[in-house]
FIKOLZA-1660 file (N, C-alpha, C; in steps of 0.1 Angstrom, whole numbers, plus 5000, padded with zeros to 4 digits):
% residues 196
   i   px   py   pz ch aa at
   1 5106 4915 4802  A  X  N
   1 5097 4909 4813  A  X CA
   1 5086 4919 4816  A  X  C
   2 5075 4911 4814  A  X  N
   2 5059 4927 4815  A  X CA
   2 5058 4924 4834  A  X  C
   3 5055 4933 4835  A  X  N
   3 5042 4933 4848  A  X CA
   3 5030 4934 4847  A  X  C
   4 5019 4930 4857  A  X  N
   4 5008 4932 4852  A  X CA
   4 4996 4931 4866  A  X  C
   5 4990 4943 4866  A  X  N
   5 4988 4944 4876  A  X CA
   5 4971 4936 4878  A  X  C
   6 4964 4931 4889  A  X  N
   6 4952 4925 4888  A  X CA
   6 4944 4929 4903  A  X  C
   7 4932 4929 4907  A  X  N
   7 4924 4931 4917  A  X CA
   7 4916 4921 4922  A  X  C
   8 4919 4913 4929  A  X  N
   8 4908 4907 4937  A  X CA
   8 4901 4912 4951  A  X  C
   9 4886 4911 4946  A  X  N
   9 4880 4912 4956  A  X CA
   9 4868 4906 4966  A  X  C
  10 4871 4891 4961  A  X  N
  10 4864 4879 4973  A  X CA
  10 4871 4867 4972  A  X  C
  11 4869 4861 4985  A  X  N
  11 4875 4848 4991  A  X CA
  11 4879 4837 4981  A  X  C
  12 4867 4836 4967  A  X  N
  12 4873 4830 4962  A  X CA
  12 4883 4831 4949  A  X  C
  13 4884 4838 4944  A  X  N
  13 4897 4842 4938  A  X CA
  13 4909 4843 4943  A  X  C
  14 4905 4848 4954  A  X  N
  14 4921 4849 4962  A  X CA
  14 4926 4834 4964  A  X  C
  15 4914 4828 4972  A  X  N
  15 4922 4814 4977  A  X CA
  15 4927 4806 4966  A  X  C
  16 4921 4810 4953  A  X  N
  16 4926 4801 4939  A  X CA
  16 4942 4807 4935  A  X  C
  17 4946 4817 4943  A  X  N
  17 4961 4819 4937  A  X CA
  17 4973 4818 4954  A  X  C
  18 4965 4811 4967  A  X  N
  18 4971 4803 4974  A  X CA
  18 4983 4800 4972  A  X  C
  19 4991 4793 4963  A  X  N
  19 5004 4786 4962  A  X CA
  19 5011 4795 4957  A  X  C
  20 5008 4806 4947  A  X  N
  20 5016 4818 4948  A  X CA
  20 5019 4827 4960  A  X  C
  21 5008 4827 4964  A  X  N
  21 5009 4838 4976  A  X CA
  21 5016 4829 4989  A  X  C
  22 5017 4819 4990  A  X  N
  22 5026 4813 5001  A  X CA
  22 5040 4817 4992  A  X  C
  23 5044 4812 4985  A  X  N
  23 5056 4812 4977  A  X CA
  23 5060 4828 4978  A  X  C
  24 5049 4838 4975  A  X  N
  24 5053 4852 4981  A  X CA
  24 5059 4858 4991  A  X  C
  25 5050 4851 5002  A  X  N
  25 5053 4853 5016  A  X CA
  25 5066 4846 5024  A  X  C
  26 5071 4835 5011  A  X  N
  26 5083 4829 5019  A  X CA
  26 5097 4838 5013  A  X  C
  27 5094 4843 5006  A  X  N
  27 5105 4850 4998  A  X CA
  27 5103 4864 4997  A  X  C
  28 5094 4871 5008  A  X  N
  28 5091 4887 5004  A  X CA
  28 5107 4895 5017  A  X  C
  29 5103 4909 5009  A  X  N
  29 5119 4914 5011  A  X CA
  29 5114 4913 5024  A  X  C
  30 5101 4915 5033  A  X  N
  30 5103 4920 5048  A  X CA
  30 5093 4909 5053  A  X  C
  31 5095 4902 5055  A  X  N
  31 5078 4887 5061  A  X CA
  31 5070 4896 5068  A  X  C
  32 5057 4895 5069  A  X  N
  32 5046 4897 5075  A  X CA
  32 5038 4889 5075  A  X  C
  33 5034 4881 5093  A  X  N
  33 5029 4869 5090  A  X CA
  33 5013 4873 5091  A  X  C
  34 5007 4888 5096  A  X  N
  34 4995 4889 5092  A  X CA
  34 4993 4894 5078  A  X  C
  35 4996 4893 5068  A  X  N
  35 4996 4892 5055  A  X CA
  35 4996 4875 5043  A  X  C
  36 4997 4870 5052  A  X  N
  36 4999 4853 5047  A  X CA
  36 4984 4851 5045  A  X  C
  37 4982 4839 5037  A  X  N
  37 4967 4833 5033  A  X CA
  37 4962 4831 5051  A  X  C
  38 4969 4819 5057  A  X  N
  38 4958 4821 5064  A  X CA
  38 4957 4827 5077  A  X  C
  39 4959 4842 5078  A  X  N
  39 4958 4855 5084  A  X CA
  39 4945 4864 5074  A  X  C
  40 4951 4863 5064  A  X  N
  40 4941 4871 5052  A  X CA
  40 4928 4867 5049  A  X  C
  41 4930 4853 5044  A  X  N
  41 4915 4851 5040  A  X CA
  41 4905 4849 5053  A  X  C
  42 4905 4847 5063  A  X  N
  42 4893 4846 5071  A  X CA
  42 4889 4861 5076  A  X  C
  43 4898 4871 5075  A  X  N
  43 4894 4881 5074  A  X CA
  43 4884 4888 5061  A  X  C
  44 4886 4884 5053  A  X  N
  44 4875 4886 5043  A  X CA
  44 4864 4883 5044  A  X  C
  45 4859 4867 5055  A  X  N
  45 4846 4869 5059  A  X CA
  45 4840 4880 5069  A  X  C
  46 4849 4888 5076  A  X  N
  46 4845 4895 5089  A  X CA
  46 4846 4910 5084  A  X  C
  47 4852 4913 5071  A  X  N
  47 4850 4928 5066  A  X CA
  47 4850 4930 5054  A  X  C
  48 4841 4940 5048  A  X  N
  48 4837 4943 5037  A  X CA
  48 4843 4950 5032  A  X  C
  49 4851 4952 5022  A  X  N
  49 4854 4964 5014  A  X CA
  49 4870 4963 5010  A  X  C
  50 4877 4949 5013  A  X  N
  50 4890 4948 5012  A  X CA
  50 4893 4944 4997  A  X  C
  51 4900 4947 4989  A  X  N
  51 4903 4943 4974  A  X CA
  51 4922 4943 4980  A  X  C
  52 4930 4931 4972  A  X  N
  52 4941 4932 4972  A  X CA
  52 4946 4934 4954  A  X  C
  53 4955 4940 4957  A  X  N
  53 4963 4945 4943  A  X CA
  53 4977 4934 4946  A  X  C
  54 4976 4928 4932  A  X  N
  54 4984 4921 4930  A  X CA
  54 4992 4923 4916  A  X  C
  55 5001 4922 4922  A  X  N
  55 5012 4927 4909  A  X CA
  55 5020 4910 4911  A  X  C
  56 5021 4908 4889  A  X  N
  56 5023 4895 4886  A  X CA
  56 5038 4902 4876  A  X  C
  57 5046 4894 4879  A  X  N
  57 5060 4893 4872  A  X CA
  57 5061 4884 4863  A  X  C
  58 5065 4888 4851  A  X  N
  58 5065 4877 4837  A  X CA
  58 5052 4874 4834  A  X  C
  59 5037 4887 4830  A  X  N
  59 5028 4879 4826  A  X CA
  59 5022 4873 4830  A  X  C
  60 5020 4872 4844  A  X  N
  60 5011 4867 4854  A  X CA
  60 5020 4852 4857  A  X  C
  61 5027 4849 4857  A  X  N
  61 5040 4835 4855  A  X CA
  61 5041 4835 4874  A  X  C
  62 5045 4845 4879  A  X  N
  62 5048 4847 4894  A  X CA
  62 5041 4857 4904  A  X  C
  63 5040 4857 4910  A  X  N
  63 5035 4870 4919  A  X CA
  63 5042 4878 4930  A  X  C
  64 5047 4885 4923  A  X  N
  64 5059 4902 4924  A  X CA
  64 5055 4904 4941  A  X  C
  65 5039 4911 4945  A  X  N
  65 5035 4919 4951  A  X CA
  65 5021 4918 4955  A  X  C
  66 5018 4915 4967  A  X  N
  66 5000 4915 4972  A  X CA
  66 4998 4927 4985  A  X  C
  67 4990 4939 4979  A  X  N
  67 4987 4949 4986  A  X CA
  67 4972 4948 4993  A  X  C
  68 4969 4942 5005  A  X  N
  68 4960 4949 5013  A  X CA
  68 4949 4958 5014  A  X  C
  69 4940 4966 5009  A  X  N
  69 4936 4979 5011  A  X CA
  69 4919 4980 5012  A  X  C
  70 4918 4985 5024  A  X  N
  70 4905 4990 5022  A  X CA
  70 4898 5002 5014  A  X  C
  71 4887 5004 5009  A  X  N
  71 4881 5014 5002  A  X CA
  71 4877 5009 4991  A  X  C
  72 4877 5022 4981  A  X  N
  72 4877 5034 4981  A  X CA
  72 4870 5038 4992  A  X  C
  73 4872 5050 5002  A  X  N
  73 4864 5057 5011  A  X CA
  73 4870 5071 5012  A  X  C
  74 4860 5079 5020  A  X  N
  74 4865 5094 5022  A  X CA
  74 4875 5090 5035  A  X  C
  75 4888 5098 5028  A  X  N
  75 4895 5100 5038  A  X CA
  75 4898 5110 5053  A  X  C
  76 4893 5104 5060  A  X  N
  76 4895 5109 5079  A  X CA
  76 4886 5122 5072  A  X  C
  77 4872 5118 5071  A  X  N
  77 4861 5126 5071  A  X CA
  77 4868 5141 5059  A  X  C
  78 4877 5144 5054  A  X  N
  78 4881 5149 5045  A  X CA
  78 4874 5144 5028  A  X  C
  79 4873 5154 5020  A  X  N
  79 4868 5153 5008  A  X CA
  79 4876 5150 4996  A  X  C
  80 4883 5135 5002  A  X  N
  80 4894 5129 4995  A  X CA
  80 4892 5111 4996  A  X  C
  81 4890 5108 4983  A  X  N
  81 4890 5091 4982  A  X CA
  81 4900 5080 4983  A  X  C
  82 4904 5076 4992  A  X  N
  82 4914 5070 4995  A  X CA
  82 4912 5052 4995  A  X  C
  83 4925 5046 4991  A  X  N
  83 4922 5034 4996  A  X CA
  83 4937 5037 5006  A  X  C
  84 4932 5028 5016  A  X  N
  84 4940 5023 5032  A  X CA
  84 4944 5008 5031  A  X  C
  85 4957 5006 5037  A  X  N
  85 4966 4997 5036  A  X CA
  85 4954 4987 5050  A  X  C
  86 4951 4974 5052  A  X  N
  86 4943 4965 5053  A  X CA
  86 4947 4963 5068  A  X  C
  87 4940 4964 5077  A  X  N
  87 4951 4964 5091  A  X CA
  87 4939 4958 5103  A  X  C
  88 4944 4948 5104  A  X  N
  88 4935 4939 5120  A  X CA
  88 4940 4948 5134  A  X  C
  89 4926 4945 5138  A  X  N
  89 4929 4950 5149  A  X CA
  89 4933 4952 5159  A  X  C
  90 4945 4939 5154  A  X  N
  90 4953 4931 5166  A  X CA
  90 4971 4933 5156  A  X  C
  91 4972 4936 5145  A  X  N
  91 4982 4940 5141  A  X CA
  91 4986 4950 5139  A  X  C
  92 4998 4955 5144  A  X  N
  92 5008 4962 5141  A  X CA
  92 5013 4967 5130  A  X  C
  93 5018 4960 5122  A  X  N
  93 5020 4959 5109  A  X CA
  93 5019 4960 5098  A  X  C
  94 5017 4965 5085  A  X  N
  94 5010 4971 5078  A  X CA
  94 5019 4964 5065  A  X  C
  95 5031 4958 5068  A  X  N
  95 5040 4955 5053  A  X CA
  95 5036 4949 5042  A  X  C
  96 5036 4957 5031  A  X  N
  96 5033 4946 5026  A  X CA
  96 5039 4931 5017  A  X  C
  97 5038 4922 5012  A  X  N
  97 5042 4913 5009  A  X CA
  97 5047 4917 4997  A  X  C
  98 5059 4918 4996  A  X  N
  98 5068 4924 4986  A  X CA
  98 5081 4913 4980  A  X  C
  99 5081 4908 4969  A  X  N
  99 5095 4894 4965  A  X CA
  99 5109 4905 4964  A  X  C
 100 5115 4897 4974  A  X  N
 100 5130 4899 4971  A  X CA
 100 5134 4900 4961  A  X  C
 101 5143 4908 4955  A  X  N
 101 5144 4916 4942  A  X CA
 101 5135 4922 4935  A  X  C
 102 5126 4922 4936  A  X  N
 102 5116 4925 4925  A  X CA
 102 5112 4939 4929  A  X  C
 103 5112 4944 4938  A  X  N
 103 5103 4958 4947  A  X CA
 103 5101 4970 4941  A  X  C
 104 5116 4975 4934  A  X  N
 104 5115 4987 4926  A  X CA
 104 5104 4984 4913  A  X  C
 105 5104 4973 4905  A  X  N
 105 5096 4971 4899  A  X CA
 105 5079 4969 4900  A  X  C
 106 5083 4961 4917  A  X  N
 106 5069 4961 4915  A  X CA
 106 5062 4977 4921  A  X  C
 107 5062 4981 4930  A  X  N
 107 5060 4992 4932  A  X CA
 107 5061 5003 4921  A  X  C
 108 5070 5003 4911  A  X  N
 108 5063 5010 4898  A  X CA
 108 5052 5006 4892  A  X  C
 109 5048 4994 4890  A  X  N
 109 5035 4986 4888  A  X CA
 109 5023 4991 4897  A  X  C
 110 5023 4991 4912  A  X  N
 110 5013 4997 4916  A  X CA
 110 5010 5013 4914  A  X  C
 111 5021 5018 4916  A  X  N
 111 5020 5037 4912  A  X CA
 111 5015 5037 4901  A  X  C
 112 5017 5032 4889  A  X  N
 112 5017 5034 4878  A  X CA
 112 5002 5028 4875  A  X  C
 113 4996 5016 4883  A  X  N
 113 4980 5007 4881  A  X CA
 113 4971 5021 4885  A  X  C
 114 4977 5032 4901  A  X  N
 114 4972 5040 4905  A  X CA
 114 4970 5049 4901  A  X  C
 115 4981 5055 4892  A  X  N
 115 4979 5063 4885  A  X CA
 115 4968 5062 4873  A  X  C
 116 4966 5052 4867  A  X  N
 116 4959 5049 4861  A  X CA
 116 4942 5043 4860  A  X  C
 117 4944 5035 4873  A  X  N
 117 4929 5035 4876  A  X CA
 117 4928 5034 4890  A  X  C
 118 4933 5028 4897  A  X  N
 118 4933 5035 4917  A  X CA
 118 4919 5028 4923  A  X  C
 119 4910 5025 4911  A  X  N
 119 4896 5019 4920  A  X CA
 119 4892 5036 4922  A  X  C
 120 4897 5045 4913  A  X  N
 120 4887 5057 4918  A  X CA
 120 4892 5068 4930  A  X  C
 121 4908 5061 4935  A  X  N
 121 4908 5069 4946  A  X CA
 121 4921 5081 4944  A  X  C
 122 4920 5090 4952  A  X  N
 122 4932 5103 4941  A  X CA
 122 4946 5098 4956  A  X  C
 123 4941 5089 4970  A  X  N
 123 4950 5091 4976  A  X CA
 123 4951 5074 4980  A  X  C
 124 4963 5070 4982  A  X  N
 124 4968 5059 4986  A  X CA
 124 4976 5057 5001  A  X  C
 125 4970 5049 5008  A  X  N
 125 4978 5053 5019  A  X CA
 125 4982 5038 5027  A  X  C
 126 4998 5039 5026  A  X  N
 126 5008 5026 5032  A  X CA
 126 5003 5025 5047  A  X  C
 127 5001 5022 5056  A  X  N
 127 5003 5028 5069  A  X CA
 127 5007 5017 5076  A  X  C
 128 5012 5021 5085  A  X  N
 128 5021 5010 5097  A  X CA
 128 5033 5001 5092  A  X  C
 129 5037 5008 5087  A  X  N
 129 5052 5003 5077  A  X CA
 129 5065 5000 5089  A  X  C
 130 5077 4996 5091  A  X  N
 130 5086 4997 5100  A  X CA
 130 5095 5006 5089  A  X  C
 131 5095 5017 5099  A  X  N
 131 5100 5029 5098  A  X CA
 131 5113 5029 5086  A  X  C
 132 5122 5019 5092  A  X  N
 132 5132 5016 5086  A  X CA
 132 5136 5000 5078  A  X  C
 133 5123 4997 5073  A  X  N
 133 5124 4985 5068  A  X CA
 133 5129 4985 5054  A  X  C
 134 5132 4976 5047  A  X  N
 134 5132 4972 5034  A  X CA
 134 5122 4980 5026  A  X  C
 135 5109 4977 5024  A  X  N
 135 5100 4977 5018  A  X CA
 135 5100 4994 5019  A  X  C
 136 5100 5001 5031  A  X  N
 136 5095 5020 5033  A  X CA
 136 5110 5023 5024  A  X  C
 137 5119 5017 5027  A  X  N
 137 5134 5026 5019  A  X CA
 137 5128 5024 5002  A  X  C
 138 5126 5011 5000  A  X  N
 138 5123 5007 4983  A  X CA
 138 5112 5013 4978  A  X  C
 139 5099 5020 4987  A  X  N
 139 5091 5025 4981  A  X CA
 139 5097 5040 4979  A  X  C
 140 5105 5045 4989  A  X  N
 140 5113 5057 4986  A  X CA
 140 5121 5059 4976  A  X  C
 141 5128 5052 4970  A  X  N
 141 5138 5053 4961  A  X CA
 141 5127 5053 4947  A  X  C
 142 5116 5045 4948  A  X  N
 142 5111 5043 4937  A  X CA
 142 5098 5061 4936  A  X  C
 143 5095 5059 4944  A  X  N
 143 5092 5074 4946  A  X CA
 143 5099 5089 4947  A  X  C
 144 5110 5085 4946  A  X  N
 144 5121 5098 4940  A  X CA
 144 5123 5094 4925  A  X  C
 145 5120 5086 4918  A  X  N
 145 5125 5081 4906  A  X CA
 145 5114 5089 4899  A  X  C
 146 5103 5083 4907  A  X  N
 146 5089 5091 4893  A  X CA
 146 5085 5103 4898  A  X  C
 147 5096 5109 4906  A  X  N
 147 5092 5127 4914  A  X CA
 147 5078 5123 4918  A  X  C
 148 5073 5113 4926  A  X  N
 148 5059 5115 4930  A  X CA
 148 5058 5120 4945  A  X  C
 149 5044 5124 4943  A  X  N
 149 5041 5136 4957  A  X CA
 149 5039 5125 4969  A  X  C
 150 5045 5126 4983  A  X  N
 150 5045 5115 4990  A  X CA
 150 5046 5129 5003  A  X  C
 151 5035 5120 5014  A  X  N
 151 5031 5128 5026  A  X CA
 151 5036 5117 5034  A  X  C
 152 5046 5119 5046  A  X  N
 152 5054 5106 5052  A  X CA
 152 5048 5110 5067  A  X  C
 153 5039 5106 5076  A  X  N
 153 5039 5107 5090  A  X CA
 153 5043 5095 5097  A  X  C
 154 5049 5098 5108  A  X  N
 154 5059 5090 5115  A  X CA
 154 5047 5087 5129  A  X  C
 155 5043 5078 5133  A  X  N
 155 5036 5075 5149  A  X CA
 155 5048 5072 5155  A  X  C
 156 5056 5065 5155  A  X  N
 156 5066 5065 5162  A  X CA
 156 5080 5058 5159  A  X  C
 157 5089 5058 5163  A  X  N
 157 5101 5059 5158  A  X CA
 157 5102 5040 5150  A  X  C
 158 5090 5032 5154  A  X  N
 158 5094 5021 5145  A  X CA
 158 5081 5020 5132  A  X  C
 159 5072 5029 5134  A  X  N
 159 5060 5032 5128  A  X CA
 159 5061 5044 5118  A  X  C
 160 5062 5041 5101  A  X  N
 160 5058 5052 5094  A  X CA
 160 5049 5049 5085  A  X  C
 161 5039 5057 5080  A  X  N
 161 5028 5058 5071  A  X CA
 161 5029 5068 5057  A  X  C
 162 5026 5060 5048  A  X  N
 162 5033 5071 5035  A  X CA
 162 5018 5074 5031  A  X  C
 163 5017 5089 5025  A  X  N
 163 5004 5088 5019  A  X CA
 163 5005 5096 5004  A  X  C
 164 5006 5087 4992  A  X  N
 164 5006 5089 4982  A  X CA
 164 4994 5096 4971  A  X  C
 165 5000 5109 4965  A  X  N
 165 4985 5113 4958  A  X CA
 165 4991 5112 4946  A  X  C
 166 4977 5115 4937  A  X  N
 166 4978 5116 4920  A  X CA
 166 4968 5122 4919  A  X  C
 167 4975 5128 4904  A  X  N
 167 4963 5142 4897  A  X CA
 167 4966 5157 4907  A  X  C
 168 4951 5162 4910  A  X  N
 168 4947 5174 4916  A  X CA
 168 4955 5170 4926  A  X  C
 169 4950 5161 4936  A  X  N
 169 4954 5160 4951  A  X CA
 169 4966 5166 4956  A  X  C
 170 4974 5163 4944  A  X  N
 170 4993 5165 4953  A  X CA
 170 4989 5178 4950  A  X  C
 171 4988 5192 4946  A  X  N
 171 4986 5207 4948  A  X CA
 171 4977 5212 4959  A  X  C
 172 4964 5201 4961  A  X  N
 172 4956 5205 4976  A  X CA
 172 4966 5201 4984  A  X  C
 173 4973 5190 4987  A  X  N
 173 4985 5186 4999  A  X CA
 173 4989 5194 5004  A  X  C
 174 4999 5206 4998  A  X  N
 174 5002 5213 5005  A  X CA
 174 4994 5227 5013  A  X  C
 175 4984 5230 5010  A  X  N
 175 4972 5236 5012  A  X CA
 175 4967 5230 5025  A  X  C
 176 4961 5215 5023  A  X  N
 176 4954 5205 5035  A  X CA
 176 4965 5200 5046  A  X  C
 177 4978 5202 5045  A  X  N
 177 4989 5196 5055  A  X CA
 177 4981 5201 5069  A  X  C
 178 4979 5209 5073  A  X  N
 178 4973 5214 5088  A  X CA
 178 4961 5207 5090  A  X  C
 179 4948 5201 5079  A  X  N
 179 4940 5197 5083  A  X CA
 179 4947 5179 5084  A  X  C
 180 4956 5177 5078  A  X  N
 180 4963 5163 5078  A  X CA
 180 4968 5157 5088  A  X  C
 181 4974 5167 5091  A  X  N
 181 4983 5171 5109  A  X CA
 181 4970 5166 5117  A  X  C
 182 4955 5174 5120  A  X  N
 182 4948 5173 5125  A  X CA
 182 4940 5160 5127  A  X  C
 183 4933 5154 5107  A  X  N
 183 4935 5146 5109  A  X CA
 183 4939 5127 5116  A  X  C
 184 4955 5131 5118  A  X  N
 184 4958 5122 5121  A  X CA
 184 4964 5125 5135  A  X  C
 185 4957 5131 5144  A  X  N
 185 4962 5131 5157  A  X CA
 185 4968 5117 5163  A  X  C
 186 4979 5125 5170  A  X  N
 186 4989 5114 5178  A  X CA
 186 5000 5115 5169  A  X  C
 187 4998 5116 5160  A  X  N
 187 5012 5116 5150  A  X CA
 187 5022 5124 5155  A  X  C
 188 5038 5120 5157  A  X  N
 188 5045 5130 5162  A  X CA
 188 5049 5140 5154  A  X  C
 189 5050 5138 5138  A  X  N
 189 5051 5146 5131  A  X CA
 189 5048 5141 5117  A  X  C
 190 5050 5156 5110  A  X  N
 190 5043 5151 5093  A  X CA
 190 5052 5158 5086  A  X  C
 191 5053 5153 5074  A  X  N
 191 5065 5157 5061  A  X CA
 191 5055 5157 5049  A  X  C
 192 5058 5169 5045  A  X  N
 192 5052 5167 5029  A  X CA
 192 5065 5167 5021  A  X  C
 193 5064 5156 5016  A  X  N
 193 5080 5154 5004  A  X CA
 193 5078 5153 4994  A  X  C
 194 5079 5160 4984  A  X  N
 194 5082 5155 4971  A  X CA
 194 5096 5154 4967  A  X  C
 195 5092 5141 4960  A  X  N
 195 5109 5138 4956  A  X CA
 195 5118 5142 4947  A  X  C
 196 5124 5142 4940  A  X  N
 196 5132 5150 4930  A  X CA
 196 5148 5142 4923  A  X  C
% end
């Protein structure tokens, strides 16, 4: 069974794969109802620069995984390209739309799309995840599996943010952690983990 990963980035593409992405949303490991079509798409008319990564199961047959993200941009005025997990200004939540069973796979699909092409960016960043949800443990496990470099800050005990690098970046990480800390003021704390 292939995976395969794909990028949209305007209203009409997206709305053409509608019935998968409901079907996503009703069966993803953690619901997020500002991630559903119609939360998502009227947002695309009000901001520029959102592309969602979509990871397809069986050859484009199903749809695995729809990731949110704004960018590429420099990250928190640092000299680092990042894309950022897609977040209204009225939500909380950051989950993203992930199918029951499928998560370890699809999340190697995105690491692995990232690794490979990223839109350009060396840093990925989950943010406003529930701390102890489904989706933050499954991206964990799957990130000890490929030893990748993962920077975890916590806002608060139902709030964590993962910030994933590739290439150069994971060797400046531990270098930049103090400007990251600073960065991201309010954070109660910050972890640089690499998995193993």
């Amino acid at each position: 069974m292939g995976f395969t990963v794909s990028v949209l980035r305007d209203r009409i593409t997206l709305a053409a794969v509608t019935p998968e992405w409901e079907d996503l949303a009703l069966n993803a490991l953690e619901p997020n109802a500002f991630y559903r079509p119609g939360a998502l798409l009227p947002a695309l008319e009000a901001s520029e620069g959102i592309r969602f990564v979509l990871v397809w199961i069986d050859a484009g047959r199903r749809l695995g995984a729809l990731f949110p993200f704004h960018g590429p941009a420099l990250y928190k005025g640092l000299p680092i390209v990042a894309l950022k997990s897609h977040r209204h200004a009225r939500q909380r939540l950051c989950t993203p739309l992930v199918r029951a069973g499928w998560a370890h796979q699809c999340f190697h699909a995105l690491l692995e799309w990232f690794r490979r092409d990223g839109e350009g960016a060396s840093l990925l960043e989950l943010r406003s995840l529930a701390a102890d949800g489904a989706v933050c443990r499954a991206f964990a496990e799957v990130a000890r599996e490929r030893n990748q470099m993962v920077l975890a800050t916590r806002a608060s005990e139902r709030s964590q943010t993962l910030l994933v690098s590739d290439g150069a970046w994971g060797e400046l990480a531990t270098s930049t952690l103090p400007l990251l800390r600073w960065a991201k003021r309010g954070v109660a704390n910050a972890l640089y983990i690499r998995f193993r």
